[in-house]
C-alpha positions in Angstrom: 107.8 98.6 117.5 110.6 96.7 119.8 109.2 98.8 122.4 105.4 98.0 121.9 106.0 94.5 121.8 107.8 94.7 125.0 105.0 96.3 126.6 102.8 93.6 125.2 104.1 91.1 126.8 104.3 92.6 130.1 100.5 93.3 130.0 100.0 89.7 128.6 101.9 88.3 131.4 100.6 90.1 134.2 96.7 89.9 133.0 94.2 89.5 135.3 90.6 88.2 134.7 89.4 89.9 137.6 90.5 93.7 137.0 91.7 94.7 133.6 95.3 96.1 133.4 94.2 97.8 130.1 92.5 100.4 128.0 91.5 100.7 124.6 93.9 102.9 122.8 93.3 106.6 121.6 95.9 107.0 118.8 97.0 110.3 118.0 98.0 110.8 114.6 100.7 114.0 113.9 100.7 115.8 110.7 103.5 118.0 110.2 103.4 120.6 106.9 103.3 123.9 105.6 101.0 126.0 104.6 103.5 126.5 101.1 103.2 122.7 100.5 101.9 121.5 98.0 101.9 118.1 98.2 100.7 118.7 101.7 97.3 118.2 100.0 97.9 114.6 99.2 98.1 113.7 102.6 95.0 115.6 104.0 93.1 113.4 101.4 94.4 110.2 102.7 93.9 111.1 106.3 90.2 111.8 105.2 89.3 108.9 104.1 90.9 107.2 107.8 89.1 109.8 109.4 85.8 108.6 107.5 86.9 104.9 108.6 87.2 106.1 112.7 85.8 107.9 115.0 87.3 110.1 118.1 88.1 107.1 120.6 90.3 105.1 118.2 92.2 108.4 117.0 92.7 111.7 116.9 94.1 113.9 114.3 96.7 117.1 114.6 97.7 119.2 111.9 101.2 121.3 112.4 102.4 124.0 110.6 106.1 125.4 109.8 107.4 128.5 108.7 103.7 129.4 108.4 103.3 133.0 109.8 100.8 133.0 112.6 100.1 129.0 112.3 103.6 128.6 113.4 104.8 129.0 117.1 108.6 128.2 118.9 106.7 125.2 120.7 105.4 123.7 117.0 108.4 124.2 115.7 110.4 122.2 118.4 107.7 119.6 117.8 109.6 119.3 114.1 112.8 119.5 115.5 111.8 116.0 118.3 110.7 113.9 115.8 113.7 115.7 113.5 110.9 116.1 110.1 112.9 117.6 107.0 110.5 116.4 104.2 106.9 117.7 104.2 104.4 116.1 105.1 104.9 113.7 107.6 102.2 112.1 109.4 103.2 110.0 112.7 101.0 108.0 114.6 101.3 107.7 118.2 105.0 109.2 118.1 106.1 105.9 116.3 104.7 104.8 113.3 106.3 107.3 110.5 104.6 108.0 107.1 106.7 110.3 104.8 105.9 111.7 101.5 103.5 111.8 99.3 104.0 108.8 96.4 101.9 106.1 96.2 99.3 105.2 99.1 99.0 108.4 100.4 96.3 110.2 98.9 94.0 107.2 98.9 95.0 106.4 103.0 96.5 103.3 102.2 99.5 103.8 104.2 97.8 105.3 106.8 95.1 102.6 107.3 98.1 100.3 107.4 99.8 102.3 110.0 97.0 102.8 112.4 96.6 99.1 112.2 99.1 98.6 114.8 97.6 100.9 116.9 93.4 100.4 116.5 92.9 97.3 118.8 95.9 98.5 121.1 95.4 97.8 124.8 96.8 100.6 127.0 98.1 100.4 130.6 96.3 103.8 131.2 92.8 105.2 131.0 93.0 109.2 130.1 89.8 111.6 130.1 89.6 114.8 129.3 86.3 115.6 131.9 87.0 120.0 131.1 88.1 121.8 128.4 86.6 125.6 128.3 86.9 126.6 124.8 86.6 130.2 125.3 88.7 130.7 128.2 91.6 128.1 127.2 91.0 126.0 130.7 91.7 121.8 130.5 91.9 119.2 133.0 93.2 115.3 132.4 92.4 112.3 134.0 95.1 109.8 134.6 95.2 106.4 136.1 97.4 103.4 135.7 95.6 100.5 135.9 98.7 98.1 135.7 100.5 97.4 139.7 103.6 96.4 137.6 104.4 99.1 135.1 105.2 102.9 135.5 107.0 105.2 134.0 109.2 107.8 134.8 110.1 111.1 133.0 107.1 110.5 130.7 105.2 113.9 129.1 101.8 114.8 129.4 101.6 116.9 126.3 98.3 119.4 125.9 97.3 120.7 121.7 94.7 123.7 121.7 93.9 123.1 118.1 91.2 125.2 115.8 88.6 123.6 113.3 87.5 125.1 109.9 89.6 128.4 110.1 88.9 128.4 105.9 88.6 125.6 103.3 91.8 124.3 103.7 92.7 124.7 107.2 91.4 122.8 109.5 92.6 120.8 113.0 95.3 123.3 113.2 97.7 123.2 116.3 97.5 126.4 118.0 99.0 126.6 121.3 101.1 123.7 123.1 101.7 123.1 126.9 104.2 120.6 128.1 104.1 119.0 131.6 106.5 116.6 133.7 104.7 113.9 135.0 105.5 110.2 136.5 103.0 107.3 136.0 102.2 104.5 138.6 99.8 102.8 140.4 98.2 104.2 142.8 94.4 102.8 142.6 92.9 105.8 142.0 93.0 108.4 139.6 95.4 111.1 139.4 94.1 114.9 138.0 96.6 117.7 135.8 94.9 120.8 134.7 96.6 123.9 132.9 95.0 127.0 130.7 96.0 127.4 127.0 97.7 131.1 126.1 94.5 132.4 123.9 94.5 134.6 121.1 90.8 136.3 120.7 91.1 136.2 116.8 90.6 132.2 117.3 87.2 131.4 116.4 86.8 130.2 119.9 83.6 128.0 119.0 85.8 125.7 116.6 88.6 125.3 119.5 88.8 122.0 121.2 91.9 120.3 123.1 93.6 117.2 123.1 96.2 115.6 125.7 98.6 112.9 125.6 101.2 110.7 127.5 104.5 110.5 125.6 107.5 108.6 127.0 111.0 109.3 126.6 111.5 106.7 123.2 108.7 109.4 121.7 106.0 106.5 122.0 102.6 108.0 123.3 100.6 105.6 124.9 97.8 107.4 125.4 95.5 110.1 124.2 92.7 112.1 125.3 90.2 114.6 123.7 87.4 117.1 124.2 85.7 115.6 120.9 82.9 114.0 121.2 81.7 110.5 120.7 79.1 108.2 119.1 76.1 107.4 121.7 76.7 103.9 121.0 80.7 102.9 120.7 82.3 99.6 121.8 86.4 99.7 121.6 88.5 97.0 121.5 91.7 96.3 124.2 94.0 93.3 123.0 97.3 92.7 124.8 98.6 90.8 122.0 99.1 91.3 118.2 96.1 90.3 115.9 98.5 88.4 113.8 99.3 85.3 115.4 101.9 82.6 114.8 102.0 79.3 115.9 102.4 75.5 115.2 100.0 73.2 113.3 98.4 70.2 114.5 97.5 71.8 118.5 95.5 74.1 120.5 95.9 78.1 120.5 94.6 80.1 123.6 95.2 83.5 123.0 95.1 86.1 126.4 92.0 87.5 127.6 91.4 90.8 125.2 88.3 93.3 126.4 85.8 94.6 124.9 84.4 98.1 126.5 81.3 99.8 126.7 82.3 103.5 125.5 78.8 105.0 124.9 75.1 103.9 125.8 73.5 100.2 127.6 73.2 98.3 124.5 72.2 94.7 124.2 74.3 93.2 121.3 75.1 89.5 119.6 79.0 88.3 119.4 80.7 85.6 116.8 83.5 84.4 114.9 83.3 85.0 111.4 85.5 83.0 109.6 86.5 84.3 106.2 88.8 81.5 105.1 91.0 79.2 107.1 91.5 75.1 106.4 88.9 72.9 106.4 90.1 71.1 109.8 90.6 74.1 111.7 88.0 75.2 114.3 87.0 78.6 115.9 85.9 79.2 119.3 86.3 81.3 122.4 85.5 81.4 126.2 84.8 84.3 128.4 85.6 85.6 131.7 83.9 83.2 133.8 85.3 79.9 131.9 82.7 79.8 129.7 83.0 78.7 126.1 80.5 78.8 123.0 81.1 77.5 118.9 82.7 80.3 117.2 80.0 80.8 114.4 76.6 80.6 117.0 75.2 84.3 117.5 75.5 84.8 121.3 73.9 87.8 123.2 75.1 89.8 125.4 74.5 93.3 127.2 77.1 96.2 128.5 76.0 99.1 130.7 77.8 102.1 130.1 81.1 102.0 130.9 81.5 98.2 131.6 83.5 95.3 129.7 83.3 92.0 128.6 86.5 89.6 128.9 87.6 86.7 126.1 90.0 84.6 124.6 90.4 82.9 121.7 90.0 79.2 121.6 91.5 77.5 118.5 91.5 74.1 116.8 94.3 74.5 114.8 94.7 71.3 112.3 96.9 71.2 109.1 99.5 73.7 108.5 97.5 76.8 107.0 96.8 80.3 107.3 93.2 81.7 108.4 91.3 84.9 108.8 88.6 85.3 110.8 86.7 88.2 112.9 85.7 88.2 116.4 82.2 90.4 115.2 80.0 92.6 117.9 76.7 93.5 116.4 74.1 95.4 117.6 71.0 97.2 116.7 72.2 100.8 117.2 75.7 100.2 116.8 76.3 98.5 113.7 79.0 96.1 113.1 82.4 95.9 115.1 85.1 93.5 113.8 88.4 92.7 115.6 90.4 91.1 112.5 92.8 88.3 113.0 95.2 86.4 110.9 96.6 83.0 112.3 99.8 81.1 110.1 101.1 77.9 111.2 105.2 77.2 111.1 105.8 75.2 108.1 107.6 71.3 108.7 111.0 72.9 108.1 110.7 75.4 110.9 111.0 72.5 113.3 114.3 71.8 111.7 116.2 73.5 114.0 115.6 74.3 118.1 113.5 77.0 118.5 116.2 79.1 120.8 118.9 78.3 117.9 118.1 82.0 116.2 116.0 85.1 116.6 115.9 88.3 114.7 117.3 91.4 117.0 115.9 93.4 114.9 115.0 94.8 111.1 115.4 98.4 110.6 114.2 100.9 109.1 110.7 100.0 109.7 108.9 101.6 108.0 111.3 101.3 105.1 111.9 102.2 101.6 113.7 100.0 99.4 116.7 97.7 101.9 116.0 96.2 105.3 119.0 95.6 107.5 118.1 92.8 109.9 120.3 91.4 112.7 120.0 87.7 113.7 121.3 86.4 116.7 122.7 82.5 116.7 123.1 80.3 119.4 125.6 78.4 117.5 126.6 77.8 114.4 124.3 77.2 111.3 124.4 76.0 108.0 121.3 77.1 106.1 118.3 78.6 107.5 116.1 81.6 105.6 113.8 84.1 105.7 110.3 84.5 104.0 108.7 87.8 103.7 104.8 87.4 103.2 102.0 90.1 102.1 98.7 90.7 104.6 97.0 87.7 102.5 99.6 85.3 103.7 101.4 84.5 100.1 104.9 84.0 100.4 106.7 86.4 98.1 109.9 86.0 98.7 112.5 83.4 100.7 116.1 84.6 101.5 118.0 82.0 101.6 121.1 82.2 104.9 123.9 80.1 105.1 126.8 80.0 107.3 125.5 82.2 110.5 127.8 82.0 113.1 127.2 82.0 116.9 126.4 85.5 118.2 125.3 88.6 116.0 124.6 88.3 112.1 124.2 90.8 109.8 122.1 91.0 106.7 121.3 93.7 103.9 117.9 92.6 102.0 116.8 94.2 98.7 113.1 95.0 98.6 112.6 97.1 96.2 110.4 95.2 94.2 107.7 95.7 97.0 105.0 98.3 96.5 103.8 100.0 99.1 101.9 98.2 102.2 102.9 95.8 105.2 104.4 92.9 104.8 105.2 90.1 107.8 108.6 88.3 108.0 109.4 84.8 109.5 112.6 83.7 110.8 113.2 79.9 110.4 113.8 77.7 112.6 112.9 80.3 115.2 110.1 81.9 117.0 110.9 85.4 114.9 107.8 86.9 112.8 107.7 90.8 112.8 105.4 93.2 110.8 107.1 95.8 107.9 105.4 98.5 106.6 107.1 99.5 103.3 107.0 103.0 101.9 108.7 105.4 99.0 
């Protein structure tokens, strides 16, 4: 996650009203098993019910098979041996976000609702289509462009999966064939095509074959995903360059970065609001658009998209007495149904303000996910009596505060017990410091 959060700011910084430098995300999500496993079974159950929940723009799904007979190839194999999966199953989202096991929160997609969360309103520096795929001849092409001037990336991978639908009951999205390509990224203005042709195998029920393509970097994050699946007629995607959960200070104003929405289907004439689902009684909720506009959160504004075209906004906040709030930014339409982009705002507390904001930051906390201890490393400016940590749940309550004493100027080390957490994500909040982080706890 250091490395998403790094790219988020760079998009944040270098946003433009004028031309987008992102894309809503297409999340991939990896599941490595067996065809002898069991408990393999309680994780196809929980990514069916997040399958129910999505559709084919926000993510993509890939089952991979070892030691499997004819489901199992060198290049799915070495696929186990990148992301180095011992324990079945393993389900990874976007090459980052790990899920093992299959305890508590798996069969019922808990854990994996929470782990696509970081991914579902994702803005991406690149848009990716997949404008051929011939399913009986194994032919794909992939559309790349960069549509940030200040990012690129070198010695990235643009990774193709032939994969086959509904070979029987209880084997389906199966990973057939992979190709792997070099590739660098940058701007160029224009868009930038790859093709290649899958290795076929005739016994393939070529009418359940489709093809998926992704861009994977050399810290295993993929940033984007493609697919020849199709899509609702009418599908608006969300592209924020920030995190939906928001820190800040009480008693001020809170402009977030311009986040898109996009036009992924049909011309549709829709209705956009805030809906506030509980927040302090003296905060207030509104937002501009693109042209400096700004409307009351909670009035029903409309609006209309042609195909393929955006709308631009920001968040415009009252923020009042300390407090926590969650609210919606809420497309509607007709056709489409509902469309919510969740947020969750929390104020410092007084005794964050006790010492200078630069004084300490959190490094980092790892393992994330984890399982039962957290290591985190805080980095001083100088020398500090007392300062703590909280660790909240996703409704804001404060279940536990670690209390630090004596960090001393430069690194600081810390072991935190846990275990007491069932599964789920959890946010953490350095004191006295600008620090928050998400966790994602698993057993």
């Amino acid at each position: 996650m250091k490395y998403l959060t790094f790219i988020l700011l760079l998009l944040s910084i270098s946003m433009l009203a004028a031309d987008p430098v992102i894309y809503p995300t297409t999340t991939l999500a990896e599941n490595f098993g067996a065809t002898w496993c069991g408990a393999c079974q309680f994780a196809l159950d929980g990514l069916d019910v997040l399958d129910s929940e999505t559709n084919n723009s926000e993510v993509v799904f890939a089952r991979l098979l070892t030691e499997s007979g004819d489901y199992t190839t060198l290049e799915i194999d070495a696929r186990f041996g990148y992301y180095e999966v011992l324990g079945l199953p393993a389900v990874i989202f976007n090459g980052k976000t790990r899920v093992d096991g299959s305890g508590d929160g798996i069969a019922d997609g808990s854990l994996y609702q929470d782990a696509m969360q970081n991914y579902l309103y994702l803005g991406s520096p690149i848009r990716m289509s997949m404008p051929t795929f011939v399913n009986a001849t194994g032919m794909v092409s992939v559309d790349i462009e960069m549509l940030n001037p200040d990012l690129s990336f070198e010695d990235a991978k643009l990774i193709y999966y032939l994969i086959e639908d509904d070979i029987d009951d209880e084997l389906t999205h199966i990973v057939r064939d992979i190709i792997t390509q070099d590739i660098d990224i940058a701007y160029t203005g224009s868009v930038v095509e790859y093709d290649t042709t899958f290795d076929m195998d005739y016994s393939w029920n070529v009418n359940n074959l489709w093809a998926v393509a992704f861009v994977q970097l050399q810290n295993q994050s993929i940033i984007q995903s493609a697919s020849s699946l199709p899509l609702p007629e009418n599908l608006i995607q969300a592209a924020l360059p920030f995190d939906n959960t928001i820190y800040g200070p009480a008693n001020g104003q809170y402009e977030s970065p311009a986040f898109y929405i996009y036009n992924l289907g049909a011309a549709d004439s829709y209705t956009r609001h805030i809906e506030v689902i509980s927040a302090p009684d003296d905060w207030y909720f509104n937002y501009c658009d693109i042209d400096g506009n700004c409307y009351p959160g909670s009035m029903q504004i409309p609006f209309t998209l042609g195909e393929g075209e955006y709308a631009a906004y920001d968040l415009n906040l009252s923020i009042g007495s300390d407090g926590i709030a969650y609210f919606n930014f809420v497309i509607n339409s007709d056709l489409m149904g509902e469309y919510k982009i969740p947020f969750y705002y929390s104020t410092a507390t007084a005794n964050a303000d006790a010492l200078a904001p630069s004084t300490l930051s959190v490094v980092k906390a790892y393992p994330n996910p984890f399982s039962a201890g957290l290591n985190i490393e805080i980095e001083s400016a100088k020398d500090v009596s007392t300062s703590r940590i909280e660790i909240f749940n996703i409704k804001g309550q404060k279940l536990k505060s670690i209390a630090l004493k004596e960090l001393r100027q430069g690194p600081n080390y810390l072991q935190v017990d846990l275990s007491e957490l069932s599964n789920g994500v959890y946010f953490y909040r350095l004191e006295g410091s600008q620090s928050t982080g998400k966790l994602l706890k698993i057993k």
